[in-house]
C-alpha positions in Angstrom: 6.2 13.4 5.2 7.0 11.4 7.9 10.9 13.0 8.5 12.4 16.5 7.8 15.9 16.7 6.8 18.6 18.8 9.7 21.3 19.1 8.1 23.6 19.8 5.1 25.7 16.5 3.3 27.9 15.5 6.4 30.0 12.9 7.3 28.5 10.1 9.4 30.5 7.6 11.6 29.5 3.9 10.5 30.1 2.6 14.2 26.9 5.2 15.8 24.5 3.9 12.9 21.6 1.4 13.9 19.3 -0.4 11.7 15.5 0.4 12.1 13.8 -1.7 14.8 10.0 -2.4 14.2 8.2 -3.5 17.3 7.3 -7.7 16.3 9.5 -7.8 12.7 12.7 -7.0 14.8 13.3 -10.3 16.2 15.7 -9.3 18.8 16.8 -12.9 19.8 18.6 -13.1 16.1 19.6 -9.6 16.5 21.4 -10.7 20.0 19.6 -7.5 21.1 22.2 -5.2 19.0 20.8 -3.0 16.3 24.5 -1.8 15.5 25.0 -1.7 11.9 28.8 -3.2 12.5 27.0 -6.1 14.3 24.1 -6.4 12.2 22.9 -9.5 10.0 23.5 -7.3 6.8 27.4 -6.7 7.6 27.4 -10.2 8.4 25.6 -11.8 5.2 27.9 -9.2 3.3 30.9 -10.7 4.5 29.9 -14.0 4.5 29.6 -13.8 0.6 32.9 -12.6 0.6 33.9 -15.2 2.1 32.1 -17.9 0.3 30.3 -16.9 -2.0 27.0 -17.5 -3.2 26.6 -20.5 -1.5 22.9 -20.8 -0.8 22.7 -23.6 1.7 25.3 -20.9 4.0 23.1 -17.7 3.1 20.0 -19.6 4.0 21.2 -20.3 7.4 22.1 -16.7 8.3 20.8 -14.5 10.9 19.9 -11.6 7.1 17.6 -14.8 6.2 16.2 -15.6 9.4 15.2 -12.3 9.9 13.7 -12.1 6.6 11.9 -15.3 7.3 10.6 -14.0 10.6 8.8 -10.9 8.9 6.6 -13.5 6.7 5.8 -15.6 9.8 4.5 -12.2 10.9 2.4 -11.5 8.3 4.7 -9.6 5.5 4.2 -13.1 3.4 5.9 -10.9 0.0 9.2 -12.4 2.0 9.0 -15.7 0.0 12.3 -17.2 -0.4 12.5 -16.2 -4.0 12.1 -12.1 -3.0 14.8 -13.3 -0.3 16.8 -14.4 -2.9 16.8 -10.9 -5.1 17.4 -9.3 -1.8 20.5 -10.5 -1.1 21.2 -10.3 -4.8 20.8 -6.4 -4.7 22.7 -6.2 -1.8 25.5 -7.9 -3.0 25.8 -5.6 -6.3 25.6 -2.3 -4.2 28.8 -3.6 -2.2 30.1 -4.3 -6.0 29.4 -1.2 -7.3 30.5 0.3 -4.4 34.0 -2.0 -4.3 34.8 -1.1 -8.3 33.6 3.2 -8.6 33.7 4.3 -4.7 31.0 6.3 -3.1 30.0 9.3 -5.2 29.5 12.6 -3.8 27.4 13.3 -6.3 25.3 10.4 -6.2 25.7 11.1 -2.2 23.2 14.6 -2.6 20.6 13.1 -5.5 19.7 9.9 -2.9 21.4 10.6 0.4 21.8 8.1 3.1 19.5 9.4 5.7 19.8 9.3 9.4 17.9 10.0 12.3 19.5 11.0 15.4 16.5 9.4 17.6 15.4 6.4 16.5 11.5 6.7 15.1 9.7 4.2 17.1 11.3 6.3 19.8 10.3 9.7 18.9 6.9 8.7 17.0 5.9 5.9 19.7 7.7 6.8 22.9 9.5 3.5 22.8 12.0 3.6 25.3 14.4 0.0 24.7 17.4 -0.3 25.5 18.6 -1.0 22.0 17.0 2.6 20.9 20.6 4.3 21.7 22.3 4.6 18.6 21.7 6.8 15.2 18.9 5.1 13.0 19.6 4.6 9.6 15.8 6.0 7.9 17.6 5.0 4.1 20.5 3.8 3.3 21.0 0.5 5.1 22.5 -1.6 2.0 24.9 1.5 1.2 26.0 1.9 5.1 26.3 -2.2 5.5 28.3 -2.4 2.3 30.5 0.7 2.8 32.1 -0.8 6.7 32.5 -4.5 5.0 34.4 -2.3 2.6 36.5 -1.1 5.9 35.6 2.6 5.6 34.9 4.2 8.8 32.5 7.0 7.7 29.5 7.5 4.9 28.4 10.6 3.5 24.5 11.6 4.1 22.5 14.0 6.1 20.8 14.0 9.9 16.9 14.5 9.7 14.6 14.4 12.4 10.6 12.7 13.1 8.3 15.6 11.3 5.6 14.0 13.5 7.4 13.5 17.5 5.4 11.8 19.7 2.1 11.6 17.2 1.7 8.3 17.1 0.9 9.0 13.3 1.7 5.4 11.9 2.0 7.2 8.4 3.6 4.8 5.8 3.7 2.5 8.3 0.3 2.0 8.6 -0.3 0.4 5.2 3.3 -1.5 5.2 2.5 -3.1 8.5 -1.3 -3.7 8.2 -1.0 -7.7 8.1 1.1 -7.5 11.1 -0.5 -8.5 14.2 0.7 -6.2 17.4 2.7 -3.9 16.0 0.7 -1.1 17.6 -0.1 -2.5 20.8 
């Protein structure tokens, strides 16, 4: 287990929430060194499709792309523009869902989102950038993006903490990032 969970079903404020940085896959020049979820690439490719749909030529250009095309120049080479593709796709029908029925409390405590008051590679690693400020989203990015294009100001979901501080224990990570040179330097 590579988290323990702190805390009851809770009330999180959107604007603290960061997305997960990964030393090498987080290019932080298309991030504009900001891990904010209200800045992020998936609040932007969200709105973007409100905005225009799916055009393709747009999507392909945006920084949610680029990122994703960054991880296969890495070594993650699953991120083909075809998995891209049914990415986005899934993103776009959580925001749907999310649009038509609301966000269900219910739902909420069977697959909570899942926050991390210290960011992993933090805690785990004993990375210390600047960036590493905020709350980490652990799961529940597409929910959390979705939910503030949807102009709410807080998500349901719990705080959990690293099981293994300062470890080093790669743990999932270790598998997931095996093709990706430098990670763990």
């Amino acid at each position: 287990m590579e988290i323990k969970i702190t805390s009851k079903l809770v009330e999180i404020p959107l604007e603290k929430l960061h997305i997960q940085y990964v030393p090498v896959l987080t290019p932080m020049n298309i991030w504009k060194n900001d891990m904010s979820l209200v800045n992020s690439p998936h609040v932007e490719l969200l709105r973007l499709i409100e905005s225009f749909g799916f055009n393709w030529e747009r999507i392909m250009e945006s920084r949610f792309v680029k990122v994703r095309q960054h991880r296969a120049i890495c070594g993650l080479d699953q991120w083909n523009e075809k998995k891209i593709k049914e990415h986005i796709e899934q993103r776009w029908k959580i925001y749907c869902s999310l649009l038509k029925y609301g966000f269900k409390k219910k739902k909420s405590r069977e697959k909570p989102v899942i926050v991390l008051k210290q960011p992993f590679w933090k805690t785990r690693f004993g990375l210390n950038e600047c960036w590493l400020d905020m709350w980490e989203i652990w799961d529940g990015g597409r929910r959390c993006s979705a939910w503030h294009v949807l102009l709410h100001k807080k998500i349901l979901g719990v705080f959990a903490e690293d099981a293994k501080p300062g470890s080093g224990d790669k743990g999932k990570f270790e598998k997931k990032l095996a093709k990706c040179e430098g990670v763990w330097k």
